[in-house]
C-alpha positions in Angstrom: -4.3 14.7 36.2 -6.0 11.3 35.4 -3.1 8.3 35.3 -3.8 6.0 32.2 -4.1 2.5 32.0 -1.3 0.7 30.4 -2.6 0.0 27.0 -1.3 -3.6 26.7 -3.5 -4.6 29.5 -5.7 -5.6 26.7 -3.4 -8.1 25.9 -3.9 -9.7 29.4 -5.9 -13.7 28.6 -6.9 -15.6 31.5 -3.8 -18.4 31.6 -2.0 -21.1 33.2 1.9 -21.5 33.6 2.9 -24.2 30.6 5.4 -24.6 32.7 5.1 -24.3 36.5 8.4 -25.9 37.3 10.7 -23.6 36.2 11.9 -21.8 32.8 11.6 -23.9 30.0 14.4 -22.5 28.0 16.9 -22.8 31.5 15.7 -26.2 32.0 16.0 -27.6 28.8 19.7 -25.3 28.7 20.9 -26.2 32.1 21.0 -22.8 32.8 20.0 -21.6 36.6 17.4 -18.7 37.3 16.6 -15.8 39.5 12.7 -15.3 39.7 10.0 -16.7 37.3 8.0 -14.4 35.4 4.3 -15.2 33.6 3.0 -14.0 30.3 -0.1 -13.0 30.9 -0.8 -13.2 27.3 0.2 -17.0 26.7 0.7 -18.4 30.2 4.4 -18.9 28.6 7.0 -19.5 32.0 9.9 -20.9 30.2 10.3 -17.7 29.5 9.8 -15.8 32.6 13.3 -15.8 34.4 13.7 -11.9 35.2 16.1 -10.0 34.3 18.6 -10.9 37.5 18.8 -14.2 36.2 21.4 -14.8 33.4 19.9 -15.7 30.1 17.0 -13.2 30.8 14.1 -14.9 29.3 11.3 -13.2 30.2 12.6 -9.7 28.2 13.3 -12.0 25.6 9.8 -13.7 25.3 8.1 -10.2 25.5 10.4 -8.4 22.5 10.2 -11.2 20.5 6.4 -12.7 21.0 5.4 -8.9 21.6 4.1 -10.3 24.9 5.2 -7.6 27.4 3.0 -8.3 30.3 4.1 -10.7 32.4 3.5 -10.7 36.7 6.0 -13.0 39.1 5.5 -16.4 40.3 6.9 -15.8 43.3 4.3 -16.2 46.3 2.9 -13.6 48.0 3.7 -11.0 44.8 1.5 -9.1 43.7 2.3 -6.6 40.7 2.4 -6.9 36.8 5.1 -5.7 34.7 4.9 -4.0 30.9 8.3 -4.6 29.6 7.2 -2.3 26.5 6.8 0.3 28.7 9.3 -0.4 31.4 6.4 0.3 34.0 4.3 -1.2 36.0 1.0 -2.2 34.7 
């Protein structure tokens, strides 16, 4: 049995962090994070703190922008995440 690709993987752009420092929304807030997640749809950081950190912004950005592919910013990770699906993509 063939394993299909994730849909939303059409939504992937080629992009660059808007925000390579940290999570907009924390920085701006104050607000600490755990790991940084990337949109791969809009390059959007600010909103890519995963869901160990407290104000979970990455879940947020993908829901609400309908963004659900994001990967980590961590070095050395390699993997992509569909929050739609709650699978890797």
């Amino acid at each position: 049995m063939a394993i299909e690709p994730d849909p939303h993987l059409s939504m992937v752009r080629p992009v660059s962090p808007r925000s390579p420092e940290g999570c907009e929304e924390c920085l701006r807030l104050g607000s600490p994070w755990v790991h940084l997640r990337l949109c791969l749809t809009c390059g959007h950081v600010d909103v890519d703190c995963c869901d160990s950190s407290p104000l979970k912004h990455a879940r947020a950005h993908a829901y609400v922008e309908q963004h659900p592919i994001v990967e980590p910013m961590e070095p050395g990770e390699n993997w992509r995440w569909c929050y739609a699906h709650e699978a890797p993509a």
